[in-house]
C-alpha positions as CSV (number, residue, x, y, z in Angstrom):
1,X,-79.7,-73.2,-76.4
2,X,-78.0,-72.9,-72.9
3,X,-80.2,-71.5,-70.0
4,X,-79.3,-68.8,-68.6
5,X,-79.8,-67.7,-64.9
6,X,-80.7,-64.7,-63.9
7,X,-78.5,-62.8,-61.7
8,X,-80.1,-61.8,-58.0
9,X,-80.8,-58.2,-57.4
10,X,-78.0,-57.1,-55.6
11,X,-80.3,-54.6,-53.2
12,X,-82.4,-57.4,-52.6
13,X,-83.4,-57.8,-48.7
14,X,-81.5,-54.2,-47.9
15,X,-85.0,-52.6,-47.3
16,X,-85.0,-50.2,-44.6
17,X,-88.0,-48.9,-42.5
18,X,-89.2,-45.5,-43.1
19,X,-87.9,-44.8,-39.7
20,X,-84.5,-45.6,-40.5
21,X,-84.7,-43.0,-43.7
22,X,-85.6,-40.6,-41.6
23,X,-83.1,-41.3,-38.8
24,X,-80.4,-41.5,-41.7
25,X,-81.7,-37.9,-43.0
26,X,-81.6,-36.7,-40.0
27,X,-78.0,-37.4,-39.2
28,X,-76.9,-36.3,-42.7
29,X,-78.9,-33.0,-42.2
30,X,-77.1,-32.7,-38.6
31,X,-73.6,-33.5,-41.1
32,X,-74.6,-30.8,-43.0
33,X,-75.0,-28.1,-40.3
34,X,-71.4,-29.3,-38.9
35,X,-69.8,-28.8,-41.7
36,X,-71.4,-25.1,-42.7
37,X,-70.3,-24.1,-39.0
38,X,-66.8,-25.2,-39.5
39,X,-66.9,-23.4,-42.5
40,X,-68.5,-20.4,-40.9
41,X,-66.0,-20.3,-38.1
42,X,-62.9,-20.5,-40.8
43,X,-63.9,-18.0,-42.8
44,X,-64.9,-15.9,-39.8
45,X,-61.1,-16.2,-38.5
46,X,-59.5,-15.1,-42.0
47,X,-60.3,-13.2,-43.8
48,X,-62.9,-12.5,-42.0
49,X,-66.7,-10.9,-43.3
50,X,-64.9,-7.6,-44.0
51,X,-62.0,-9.7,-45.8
52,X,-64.9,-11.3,-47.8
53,X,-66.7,-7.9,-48.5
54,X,-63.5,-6.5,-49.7
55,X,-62.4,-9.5,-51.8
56,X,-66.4,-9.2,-53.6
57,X,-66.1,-5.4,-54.1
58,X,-62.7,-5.9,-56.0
59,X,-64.8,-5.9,-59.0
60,X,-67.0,-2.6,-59.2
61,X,-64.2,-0.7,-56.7
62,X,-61.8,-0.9,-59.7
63,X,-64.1,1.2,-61.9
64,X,-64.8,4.1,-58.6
65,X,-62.7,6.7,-58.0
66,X,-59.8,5.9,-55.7
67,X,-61.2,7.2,-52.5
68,X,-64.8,6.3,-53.1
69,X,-66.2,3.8,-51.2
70,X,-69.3,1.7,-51.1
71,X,-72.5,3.3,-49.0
72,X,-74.3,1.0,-46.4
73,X,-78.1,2.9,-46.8
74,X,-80.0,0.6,-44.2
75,X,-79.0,1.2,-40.4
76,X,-78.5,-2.2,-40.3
77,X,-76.9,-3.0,-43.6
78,X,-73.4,-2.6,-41.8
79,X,-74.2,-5.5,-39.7
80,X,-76.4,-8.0,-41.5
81,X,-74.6,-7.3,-45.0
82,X,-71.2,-9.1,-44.1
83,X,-73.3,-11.7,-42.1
84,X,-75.0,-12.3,-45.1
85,X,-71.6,-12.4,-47.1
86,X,-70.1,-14.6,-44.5
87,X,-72.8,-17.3,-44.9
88,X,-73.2,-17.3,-48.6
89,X,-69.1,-17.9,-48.7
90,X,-69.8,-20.9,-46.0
91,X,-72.1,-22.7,-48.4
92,X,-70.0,-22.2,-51.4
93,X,-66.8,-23.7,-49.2
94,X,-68.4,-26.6,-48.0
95,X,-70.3,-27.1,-51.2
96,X,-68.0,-31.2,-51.8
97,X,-68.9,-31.5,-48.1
98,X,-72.7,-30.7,-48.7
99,X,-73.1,-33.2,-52.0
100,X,-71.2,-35.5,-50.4
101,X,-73.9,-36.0,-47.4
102,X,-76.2,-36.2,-50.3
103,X,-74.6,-38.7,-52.1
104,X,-74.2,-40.7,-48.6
105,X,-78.2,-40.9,-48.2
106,X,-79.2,-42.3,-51.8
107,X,-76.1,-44.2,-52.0
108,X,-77.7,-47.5,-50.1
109,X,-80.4,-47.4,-52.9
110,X,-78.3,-47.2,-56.1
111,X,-77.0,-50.1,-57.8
112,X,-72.9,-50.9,-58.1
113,X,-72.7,-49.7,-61.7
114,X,-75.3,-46.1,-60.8
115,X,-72.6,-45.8,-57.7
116,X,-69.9,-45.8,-60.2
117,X,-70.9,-42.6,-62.4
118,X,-73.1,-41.0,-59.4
119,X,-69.8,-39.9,-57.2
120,X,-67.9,-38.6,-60.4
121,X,-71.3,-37.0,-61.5
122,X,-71.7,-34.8,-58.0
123,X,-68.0,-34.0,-58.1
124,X,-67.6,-32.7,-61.6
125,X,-71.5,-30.8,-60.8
126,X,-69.1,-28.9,-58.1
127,X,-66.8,-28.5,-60.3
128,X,-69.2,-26.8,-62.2
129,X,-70.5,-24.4,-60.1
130,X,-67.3,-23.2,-58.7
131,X,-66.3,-22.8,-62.4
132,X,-69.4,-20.3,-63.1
133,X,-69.1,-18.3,-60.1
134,X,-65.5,-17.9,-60.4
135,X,-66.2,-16.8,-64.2
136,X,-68.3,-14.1,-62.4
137,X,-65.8,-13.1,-60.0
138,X,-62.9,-12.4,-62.1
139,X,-64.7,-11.6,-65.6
140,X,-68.2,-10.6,-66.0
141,X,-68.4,-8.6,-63.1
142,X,-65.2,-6.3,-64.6
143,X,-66.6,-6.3,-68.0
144,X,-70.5,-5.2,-66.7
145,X,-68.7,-2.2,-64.7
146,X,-66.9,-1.7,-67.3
147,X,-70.2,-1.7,-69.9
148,X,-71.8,0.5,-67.3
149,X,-69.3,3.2,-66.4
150,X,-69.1,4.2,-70.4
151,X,-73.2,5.0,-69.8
152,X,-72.5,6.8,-66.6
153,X,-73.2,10.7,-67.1
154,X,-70.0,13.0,-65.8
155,X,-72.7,15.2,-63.5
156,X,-73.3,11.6,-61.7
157,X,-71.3,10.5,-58.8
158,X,-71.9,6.6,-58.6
159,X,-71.7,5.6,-55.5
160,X,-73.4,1.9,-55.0
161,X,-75.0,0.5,-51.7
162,X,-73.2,-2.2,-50.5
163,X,-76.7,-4.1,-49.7
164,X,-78.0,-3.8,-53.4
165,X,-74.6,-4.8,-54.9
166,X,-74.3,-8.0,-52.8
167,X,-77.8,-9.1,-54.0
168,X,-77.3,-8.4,-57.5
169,X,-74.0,-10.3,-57.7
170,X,-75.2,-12.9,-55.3
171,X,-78.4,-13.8,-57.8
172,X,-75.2,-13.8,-60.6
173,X,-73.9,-16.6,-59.0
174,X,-76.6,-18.3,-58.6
175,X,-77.6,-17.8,-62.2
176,X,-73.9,-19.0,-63.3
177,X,-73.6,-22.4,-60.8
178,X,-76.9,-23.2,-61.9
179,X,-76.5,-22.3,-66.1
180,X,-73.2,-24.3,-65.8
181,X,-74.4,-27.4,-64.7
182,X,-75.7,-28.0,-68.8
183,X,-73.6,-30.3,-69.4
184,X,-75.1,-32.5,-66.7
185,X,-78.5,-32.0,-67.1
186,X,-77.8,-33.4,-70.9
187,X,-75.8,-36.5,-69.6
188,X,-78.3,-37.3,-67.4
189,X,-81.0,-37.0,-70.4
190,X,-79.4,-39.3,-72.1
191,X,-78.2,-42.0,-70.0
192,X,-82.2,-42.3,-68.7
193,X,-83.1,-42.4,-72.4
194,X,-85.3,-39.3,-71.8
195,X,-83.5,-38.4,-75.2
196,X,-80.9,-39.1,-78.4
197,X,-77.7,-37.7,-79.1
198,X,-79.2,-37.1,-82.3
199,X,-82.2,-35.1,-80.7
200,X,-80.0,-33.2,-79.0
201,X,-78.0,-32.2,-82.0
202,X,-81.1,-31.6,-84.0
203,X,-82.2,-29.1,-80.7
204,X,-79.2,-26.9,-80.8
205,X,-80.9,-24.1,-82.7
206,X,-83.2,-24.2,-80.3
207,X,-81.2,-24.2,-77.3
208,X,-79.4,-21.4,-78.2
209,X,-82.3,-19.3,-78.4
210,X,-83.3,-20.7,-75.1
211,X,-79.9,-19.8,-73.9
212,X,-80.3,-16.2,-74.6
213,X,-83.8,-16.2,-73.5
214,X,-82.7,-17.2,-70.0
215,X,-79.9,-15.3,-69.7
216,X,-82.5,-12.0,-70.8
217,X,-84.0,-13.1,-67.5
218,X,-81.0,-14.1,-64.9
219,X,-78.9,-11.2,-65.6
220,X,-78.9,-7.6,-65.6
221,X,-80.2,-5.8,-68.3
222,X,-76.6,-5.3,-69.8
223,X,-75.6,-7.1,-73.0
224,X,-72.2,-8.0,-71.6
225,X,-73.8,-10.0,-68.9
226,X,-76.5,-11.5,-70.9
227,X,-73.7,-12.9,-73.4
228,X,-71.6,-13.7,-70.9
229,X,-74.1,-16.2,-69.6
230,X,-75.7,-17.5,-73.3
231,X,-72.4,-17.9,-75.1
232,X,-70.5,-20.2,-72.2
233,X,-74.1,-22.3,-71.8
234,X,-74.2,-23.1,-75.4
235,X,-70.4,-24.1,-75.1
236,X,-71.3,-26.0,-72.3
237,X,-74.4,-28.0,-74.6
238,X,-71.7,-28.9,-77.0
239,X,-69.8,-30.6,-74.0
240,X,-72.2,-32.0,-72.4
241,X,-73.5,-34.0,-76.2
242,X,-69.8,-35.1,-76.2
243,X,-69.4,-36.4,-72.9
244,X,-73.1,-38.1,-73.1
245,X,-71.3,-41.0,-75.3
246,X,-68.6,-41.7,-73.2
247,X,-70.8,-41.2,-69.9
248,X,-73.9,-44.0,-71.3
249,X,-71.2,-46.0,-72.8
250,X,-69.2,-46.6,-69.3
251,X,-71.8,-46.5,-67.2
252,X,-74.2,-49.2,-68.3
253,X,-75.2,-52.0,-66.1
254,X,-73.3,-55.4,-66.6
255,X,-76.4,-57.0,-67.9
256,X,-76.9,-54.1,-70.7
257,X,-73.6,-55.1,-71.8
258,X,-73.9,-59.1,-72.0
259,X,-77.1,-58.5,-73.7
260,X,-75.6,-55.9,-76.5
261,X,-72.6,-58.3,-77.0
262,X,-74.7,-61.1,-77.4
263,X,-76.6,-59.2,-80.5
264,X,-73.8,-58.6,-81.8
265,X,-72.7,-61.6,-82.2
266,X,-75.5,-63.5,-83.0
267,X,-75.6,-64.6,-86.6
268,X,-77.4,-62.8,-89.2
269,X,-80.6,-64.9,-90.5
């Protein structure tokens, strides 16, 4: 039998001090703060916060009456409301900026082959999230007015505050980022062994009433909504048990595959 030699650890002798991670957080954290403020300062130039609070009412001004408007209640809601617009538009723009710095920080501890399938991981996770927010944006939102309005008594004159609405539809897109990153939570199950492709399969039933139990809490209490959120997560479940093969498959470490071709081709007794 030949004798085989085990292969160095390729992070061998790249310790760092603690003081060192927390000079490298630091300067990632600082990274971080840059790059809100450019984005900040962009979206401050065009289209400005009441360019951004008249791109977010699209949705619910297309079910008002043409010359209704939304209501600012709070004295200050005029103010703080498209600050608050302005800032949650800054995070979303420099979202690849944000998971970048993070993948910058852990990157010196991962291993060549965890690097490989890390990066693509945090880029297709934005993906993701820009996905389910836009879904918001451009369907949900029109199809819960729309749900809404039909309830809406003649005698009532609906006429939303402007602080209320950016909440609600702000916790929607949080909801919808977060729901749509499935498929990488499932990926990420499998490839640590945490669980089988075939447990997975055997726990759809259950996952789709998890879906809907979820999306009972995230969302209004509007069917449209709450569908709108279960149907796309347990599409997204599917995917995710799909991509699982091809995502363990290429990203296994080089000894996990010199050890499974060696079984293989080791005679049968």
């Amino acid at each position: 039998m030949a004798d085989t030699k085990d292969k160095e650890d390729e992070l061998a002798g790249t310790e760092q001090p603690f003081v060192a991670h927390l000079v490298e957080l630091r300067d990632r954290l600082l990274y971080c703060a840059y790059g809100l403020a450019v984005a900040a300062a962009l979206l401050a130039i065009w289209p400005g916060p009441g360019g951004l609070i008249d791109l977010i009412a699209v949705p619910i001004r297309a079910h008002m009456p043409p010359d209704a408007k939304l209501i600012a209640i709070g004295v200050f809601s005029p103010f703080f409301v498209p600050l608050k617009v302005l800032g949650m538009t800054s995070v979303l723009l420099a979202l690849p900026w944000l998971m970048y710095q993070v993948w910058m920080f852990v990157a010196p501890g991962l291993y060549s082959h965890e690097k490989k399938f890390a990066l693509p991981l945090i880029f297709f996770g934005s993906l993701l999230a820009y996905s389910g927010i836009a879904f918001v944006q451009f369907f949900v939102l029109d199809k819960m007015f729309n749900f809404i309005q039909k309830f809406t008594p003649a005698a009532v004159a609906a006429t939303p505050d402007i602080s209320s609405y950016v909440e609600a539809i702000l916790s929607l897109y949080i909801a919808f980022g977060v729901a749509f990153q499935v498929p990488i939570v499932v990926m990420l199950l499998v490839k640590f062994e945490m669980v089988t492709v075939e447990k997975l399969r055997s726990f759809r039933g259950y996952f789709i009433v998890v879906s809907f139990v979820v999306a009972a809490v995230l969302t209004p209490p509007d069917v449209v909504s709450q569908l709108a959120l279960a149907i796309p997560m347990c599409l997204l479940y599917e995917i995710g048990i799909i991509a699982s093969k091809y995502f363990v498959k290429h990203s296994k470490a080089p000894d996990e595959d010199t050890v499974s071709t060696e079984v293989d081709s080791s005679p049968n007794p």
